[in-house]
C-alpha positions as CSV (number, residue, x, y, z in Angstrom):
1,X,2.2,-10.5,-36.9
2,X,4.1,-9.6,-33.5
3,X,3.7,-11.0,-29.9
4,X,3.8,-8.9,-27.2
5,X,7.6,-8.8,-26.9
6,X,7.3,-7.0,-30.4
7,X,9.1,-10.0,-32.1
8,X,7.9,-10.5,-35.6
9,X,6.5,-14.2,-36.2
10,X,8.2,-14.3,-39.9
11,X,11.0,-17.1,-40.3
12,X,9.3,-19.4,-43.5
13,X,12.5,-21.3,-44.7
14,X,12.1,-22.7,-48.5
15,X,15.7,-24.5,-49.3
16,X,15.5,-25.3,-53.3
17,X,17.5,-28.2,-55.0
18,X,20.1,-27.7,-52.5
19,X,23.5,-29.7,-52.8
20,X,26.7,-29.7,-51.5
21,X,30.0,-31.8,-51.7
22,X,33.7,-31.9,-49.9
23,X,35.6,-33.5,-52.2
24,X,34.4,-36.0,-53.4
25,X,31.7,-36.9,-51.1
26,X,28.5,-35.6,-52.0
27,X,27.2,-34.6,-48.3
28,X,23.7,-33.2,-49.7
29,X,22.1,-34.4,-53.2
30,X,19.8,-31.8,-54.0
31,X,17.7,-31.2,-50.9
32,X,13.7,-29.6,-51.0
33,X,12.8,-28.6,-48.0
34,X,9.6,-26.3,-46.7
35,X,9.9,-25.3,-42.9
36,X,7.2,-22.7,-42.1
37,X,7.7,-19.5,-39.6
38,X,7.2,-20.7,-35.8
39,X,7.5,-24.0,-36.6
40,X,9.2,-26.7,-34.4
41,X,11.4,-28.8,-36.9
42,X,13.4,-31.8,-36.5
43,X,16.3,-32.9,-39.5
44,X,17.1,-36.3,-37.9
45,X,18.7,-39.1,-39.8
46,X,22.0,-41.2,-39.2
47,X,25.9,-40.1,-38.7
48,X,26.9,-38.6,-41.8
49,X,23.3,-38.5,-43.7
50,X,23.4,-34.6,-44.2
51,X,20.9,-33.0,-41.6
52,X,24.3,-30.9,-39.6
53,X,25.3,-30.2,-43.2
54,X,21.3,-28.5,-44.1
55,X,21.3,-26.2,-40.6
56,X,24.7,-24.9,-41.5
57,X,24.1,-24.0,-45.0
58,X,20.5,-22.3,-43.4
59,X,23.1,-20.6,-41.2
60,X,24.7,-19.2,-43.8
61,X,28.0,-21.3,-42.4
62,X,28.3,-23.4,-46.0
63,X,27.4,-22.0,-48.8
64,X,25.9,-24.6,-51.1
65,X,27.1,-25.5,-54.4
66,X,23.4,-25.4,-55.9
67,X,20.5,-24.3,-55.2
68,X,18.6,-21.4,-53.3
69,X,17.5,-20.4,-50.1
70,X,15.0,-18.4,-49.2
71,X,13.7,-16.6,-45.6
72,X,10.2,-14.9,-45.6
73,X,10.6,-15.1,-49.7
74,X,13.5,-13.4,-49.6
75,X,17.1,-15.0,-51.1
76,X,19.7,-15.5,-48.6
77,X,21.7,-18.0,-50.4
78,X,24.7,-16.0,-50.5
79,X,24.1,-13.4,-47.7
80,X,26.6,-13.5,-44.7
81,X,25.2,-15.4,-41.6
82,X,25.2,-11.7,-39.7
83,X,22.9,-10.8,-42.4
84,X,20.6,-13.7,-41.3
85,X,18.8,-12.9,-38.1
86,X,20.2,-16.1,-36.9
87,X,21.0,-17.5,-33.5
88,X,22.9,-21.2,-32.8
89,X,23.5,-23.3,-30.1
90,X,26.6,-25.7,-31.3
91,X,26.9,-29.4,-29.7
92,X,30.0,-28.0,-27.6
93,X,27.9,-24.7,-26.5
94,X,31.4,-22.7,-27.7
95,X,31.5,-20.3,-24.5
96,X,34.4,-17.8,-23.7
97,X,35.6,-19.5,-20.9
98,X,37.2,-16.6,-19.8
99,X,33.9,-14.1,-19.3
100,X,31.1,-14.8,-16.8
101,X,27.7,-16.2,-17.6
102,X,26.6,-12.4,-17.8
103,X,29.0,-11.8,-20.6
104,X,29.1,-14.8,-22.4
105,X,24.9,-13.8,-23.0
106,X,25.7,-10.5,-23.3
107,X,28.4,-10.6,-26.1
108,X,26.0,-11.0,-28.9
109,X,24.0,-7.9,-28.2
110,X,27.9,-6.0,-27.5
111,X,28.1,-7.0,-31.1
112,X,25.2,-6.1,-32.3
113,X,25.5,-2.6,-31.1
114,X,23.0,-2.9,-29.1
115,X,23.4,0.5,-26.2
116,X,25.1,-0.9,-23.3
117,X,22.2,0.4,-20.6
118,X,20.0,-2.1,-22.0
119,X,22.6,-4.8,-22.5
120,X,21.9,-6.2,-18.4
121,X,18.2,-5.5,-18.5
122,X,18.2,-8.0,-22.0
123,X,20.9,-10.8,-20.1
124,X,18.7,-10.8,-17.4
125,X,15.8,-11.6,-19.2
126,X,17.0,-13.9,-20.9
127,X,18.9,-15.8,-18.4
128,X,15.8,-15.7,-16.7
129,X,13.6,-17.5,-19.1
130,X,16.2,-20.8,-19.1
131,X,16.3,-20.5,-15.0
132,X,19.9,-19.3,-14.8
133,X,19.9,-16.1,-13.4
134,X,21.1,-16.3,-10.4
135,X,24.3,-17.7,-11.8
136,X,25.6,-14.8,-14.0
137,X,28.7,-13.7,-11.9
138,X,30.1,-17.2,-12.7
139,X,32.1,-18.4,-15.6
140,X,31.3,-21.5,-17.5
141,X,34.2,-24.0,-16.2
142,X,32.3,-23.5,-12.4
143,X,28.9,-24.6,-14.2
144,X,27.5,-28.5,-14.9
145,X,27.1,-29.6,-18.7
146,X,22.9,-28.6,-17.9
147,X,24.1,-25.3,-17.2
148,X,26.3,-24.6,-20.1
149,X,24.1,-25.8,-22.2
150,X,21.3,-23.0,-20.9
151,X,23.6,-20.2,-20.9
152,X,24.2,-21.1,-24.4
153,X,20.8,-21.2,-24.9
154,X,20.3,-17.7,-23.4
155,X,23.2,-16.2,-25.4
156,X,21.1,-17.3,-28.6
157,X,17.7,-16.3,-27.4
158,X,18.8,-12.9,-26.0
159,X,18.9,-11.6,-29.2
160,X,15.8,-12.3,-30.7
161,X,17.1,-14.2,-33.9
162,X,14.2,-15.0,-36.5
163,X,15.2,-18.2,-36.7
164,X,17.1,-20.4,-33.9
165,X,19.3,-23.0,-34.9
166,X,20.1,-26.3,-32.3
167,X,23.2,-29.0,-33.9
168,X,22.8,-32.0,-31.3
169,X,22.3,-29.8,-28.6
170,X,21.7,-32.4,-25.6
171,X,24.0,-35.1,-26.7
172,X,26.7,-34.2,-24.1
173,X,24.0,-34.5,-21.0
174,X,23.0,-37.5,-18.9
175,X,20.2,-38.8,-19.9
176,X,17.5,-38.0,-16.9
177,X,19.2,-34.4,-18.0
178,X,18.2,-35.0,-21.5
179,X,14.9,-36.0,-21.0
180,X,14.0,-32.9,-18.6
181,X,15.7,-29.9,-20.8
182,X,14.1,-32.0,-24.0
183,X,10.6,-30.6,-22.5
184,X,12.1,-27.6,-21.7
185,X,13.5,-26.7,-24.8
186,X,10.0,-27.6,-26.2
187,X,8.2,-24.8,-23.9
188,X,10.9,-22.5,-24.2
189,X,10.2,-22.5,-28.1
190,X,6.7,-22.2,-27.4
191,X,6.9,-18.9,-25.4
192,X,9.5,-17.6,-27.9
193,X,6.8,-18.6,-31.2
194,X,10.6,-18.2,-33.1
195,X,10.6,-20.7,-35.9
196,X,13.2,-23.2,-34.9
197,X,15.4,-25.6,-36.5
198,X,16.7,-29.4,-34.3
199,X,19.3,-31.7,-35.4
200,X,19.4,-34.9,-33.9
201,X,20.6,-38.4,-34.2
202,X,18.2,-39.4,-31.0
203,X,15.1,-40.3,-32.9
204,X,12.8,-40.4,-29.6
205,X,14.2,-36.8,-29.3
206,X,12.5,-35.8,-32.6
207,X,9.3,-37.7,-32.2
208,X,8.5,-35.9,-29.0
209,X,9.5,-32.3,-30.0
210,X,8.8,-31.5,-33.0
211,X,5.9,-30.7,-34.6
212,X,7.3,-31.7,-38.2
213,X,10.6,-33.4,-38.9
214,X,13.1,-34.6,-42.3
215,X,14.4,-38.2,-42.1
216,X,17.7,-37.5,-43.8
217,X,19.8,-41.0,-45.6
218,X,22.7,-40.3,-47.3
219,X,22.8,-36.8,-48.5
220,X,18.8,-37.3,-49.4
221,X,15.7,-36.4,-47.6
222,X,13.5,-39.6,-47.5
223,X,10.5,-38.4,-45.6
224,X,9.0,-35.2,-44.3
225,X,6.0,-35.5,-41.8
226,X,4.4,-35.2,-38.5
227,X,6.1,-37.8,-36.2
228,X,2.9,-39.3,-36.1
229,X,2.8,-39.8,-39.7
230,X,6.3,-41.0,-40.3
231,X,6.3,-43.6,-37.4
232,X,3.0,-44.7,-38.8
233,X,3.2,-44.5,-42.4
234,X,7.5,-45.0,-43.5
235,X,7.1,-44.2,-47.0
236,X,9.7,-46.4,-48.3
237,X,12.0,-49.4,-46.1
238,X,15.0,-47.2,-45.4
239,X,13.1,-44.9,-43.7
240,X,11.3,-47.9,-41.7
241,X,14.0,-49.7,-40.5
242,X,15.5,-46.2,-39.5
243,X,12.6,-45.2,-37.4
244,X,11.4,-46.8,-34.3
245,X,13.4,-48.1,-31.2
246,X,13.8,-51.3,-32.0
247,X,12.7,-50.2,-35.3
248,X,9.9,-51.9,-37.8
249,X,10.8,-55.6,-38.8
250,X,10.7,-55.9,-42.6
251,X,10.3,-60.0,-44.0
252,X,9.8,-60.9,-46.9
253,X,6.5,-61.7,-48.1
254,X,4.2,-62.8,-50.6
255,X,0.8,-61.0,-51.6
256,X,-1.9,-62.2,-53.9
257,X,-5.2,-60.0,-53.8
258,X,-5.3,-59.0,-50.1
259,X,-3.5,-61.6,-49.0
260,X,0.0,-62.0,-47.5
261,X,2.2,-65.3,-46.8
262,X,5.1,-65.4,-45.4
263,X,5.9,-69.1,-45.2
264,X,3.3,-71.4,-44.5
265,X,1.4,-68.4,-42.8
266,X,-1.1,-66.6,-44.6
267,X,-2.8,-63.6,-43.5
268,X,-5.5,-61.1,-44.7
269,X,-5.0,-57.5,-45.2
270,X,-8.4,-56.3,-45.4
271,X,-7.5,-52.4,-46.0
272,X,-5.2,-53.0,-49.4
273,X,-6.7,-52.9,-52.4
274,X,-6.9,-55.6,-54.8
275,X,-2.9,-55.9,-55.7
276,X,-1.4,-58.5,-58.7
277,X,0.5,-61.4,-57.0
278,X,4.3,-60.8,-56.5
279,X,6.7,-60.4,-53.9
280,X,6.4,-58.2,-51.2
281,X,8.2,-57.0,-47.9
282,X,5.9,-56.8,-45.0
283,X,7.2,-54.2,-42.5
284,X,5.7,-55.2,-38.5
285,X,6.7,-53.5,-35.4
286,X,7.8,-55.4,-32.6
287,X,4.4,-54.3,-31.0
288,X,2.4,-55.5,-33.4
289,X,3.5,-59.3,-33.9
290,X,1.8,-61.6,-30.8
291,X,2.6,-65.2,-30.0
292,X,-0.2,-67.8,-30.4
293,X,-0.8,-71.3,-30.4
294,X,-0.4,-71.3,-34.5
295,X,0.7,-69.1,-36.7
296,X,4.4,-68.1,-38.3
297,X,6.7,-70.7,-36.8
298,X,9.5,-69.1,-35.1
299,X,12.4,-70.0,-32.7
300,X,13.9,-68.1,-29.8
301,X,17.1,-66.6,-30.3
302,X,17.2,-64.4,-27.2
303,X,14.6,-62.9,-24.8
304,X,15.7,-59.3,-23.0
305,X,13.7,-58.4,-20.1
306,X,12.9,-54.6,-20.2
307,X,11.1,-54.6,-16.7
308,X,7.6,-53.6,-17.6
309,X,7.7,-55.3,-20.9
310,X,10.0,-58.3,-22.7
311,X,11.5,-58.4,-26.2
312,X,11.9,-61.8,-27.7
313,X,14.3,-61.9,-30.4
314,X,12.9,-64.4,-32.8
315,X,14.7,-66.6,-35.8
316,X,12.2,-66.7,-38.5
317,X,13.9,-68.4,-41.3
318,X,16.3,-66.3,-42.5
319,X,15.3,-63.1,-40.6
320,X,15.7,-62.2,-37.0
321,X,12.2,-61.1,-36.1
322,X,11.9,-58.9,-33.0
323,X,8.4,-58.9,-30.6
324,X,7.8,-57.0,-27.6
325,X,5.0,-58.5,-24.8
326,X,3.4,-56.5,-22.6
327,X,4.6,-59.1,-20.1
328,X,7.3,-60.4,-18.5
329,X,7.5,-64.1,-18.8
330,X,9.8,-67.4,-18.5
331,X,10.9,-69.2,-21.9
332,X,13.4,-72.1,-22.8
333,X,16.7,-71.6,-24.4
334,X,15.7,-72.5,-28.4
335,X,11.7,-72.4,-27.6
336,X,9.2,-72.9,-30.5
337,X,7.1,-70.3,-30.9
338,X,4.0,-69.0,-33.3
339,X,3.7,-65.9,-34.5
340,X,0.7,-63.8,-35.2
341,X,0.8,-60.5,-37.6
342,X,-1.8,-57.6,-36.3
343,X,-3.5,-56.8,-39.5
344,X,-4.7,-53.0,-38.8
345,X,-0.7,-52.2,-38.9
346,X,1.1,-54.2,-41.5
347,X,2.9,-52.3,-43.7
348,X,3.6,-53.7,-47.4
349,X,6.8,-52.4,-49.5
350,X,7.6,-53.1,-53.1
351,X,10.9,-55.0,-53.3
352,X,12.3,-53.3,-56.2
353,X,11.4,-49.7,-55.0
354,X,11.7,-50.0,-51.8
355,X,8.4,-47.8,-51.9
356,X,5.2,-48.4,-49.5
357,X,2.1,-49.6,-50.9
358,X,-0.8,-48.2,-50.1
């Protein structure tokens, strides 16, 4: 399958049991991970979790210790990243500061062996396509971060990879920058149909560009899913209070049948099946708790006005409970408050597995 440019729509990524240590620290512990050919897919997860680690060895940068790799069923565990049909855009962007935009796009293809009439024709187009050609006779220290960053960009598209590779590539932009190239980069991808692979840190960055994303904690993935379905359906507590800005609260709970207490307030889950009494952990987002005139008894710890919306900061017992209001109102220093829990969205985690129940 081809598009009109005559670029093949292969780039199915299958990683197998994939690990990888320095030293002694064990950066990936044995990593499964399906991405399919055009797709749009996010490995996000915390400093140090193993996601920059999983696009280098798919570059062919690290080779893992165990494990296989495969790209349109073929094994490229051990193959060369030139061997790849790779293209990567770094956090840095790693231009020659010494060559002009035209050049910098260009040098690919000169390595390549691509014939040097059609090297311009190819720069063009490509600079082109991230709105930068008209800014090819400069070199990169004359350019703004936005504009390095597309000229990296183009050097990577320009040659057509099979598979393009992005390590944190809007973290060193403002952020109105970073919110206008994240659509960008989304369309751009789009018009390319090239299977491409997004590290981030900047959660809201994966939920709104990717069409499927890996929640990576320490060296393991914890989820793989739609953002849809891993903002609204964690499978386990780590990857709950990871996701979400600020993210799910977790309390602990009790649950007999279908229903919860927490406290002196108890609440029905009408969804869950019949479950045998026991502890639980009840996972809420701040959107889905609402004050009322009884309820969970709470004090106010801190209330931040957000503009269009507040978020109260909450002491629950033990926990620090956060709610956001659609409203912005006044409240005492210390105010009691009552919480109400919106049953359609309560999540419920086992406390010794961490894992959701369903």
């Amino acid at each position: 399958m081809s598009d009109t440019t005559g670029r093949s729509h292969g780039g199915r990524v299958v990683l197998r049991g994939i690990r990888k240590s320095f030293g002694s620290f064990e950066a990936l512990r044995g990593i499964d991970l399906d991405i399919e050919a055009v797709e749009f897919f996010a490995l996000l997860g915390p400093s140090g979790s193993g996601k920059t680690t999983t696009l280098r060895v798919i570059a062919g940068l690290e080779i893992p210790d165990e494990g296989t790799m495969t790209v349109d069923d073929v094994d490229v565990t051990y193959a060369p990243p030139g061997e790849r049909d790779v293209a990567m855009v770094f956090q840095n962007y790693s231009l020659y500061p010494h060559m002009t935009l035209e050049a910098n796009i260009g040098f690919p293809l000169k390595m390549d062996g691509v014939a040097k009439d059609r090297i311009p024709g190819l720069v063009r187009e490509a600079a082109a396509t991230v709105k930068i050609d008209h800014l090819l006779h400069r070199r990169p220290g004359e350019l703004s971060g936005g504009q390095q960053q597309r000229c990296a960009l183009a050097r990577a598209i320009v040659r057509q990879p099979k598979l393009f590779l992005l390590d944190e590539p809007l973290s060193n932009l403002d952020a109105q920058l970073r919110l206008e190239t994240r659509v960008e980069l989304k369309k751009l991808q789009r018009s390319l149909n090239v299977t491409t692979v997004y590290v981030t840190h900047d959660q809201e960055e994966a939920m709104t560009i990717a069409d499927r994303m890996a929640v990576f904690l320490d060296g393991n993935i914890a989820q793989v899913g739609t953002p849809e379905e891993v903002f609204n359906r964690p499978r386990n507590v780590d990857v709950a209070a990871f996701i979400g800005s600020p993210p799910m609260n977790l309390i602990e709970g009790h649950l007999d049948g279908r229903w919860v207490s927490i406290g002196d307030h108890r609440f029905e889950l009408p969804r869950l099946p019949q479950c045998p009494a026991g502890k639980i952990i009840v996972g809420a987002r701040p959107g889905h708790i609402s004050l009322a005139a009884s309820g969970l008894a709470a004090t106010l710890y801190l209330s931040e006005n957000l503009g269009e919306s507040m978020l109260l900061n909450l002491s629950v017992g033990e926990n620090l409970v956060k709610v956001r209001l659609p409203e912005v109102r006044e409240f005492a220093d210390n105010e009691a408050l009552y919480l109400t829990f919106d049953a359609e969205h309560v999540h419920v985690f086992d406390p010794e597995s961490g894992l959701r129940i369903e």
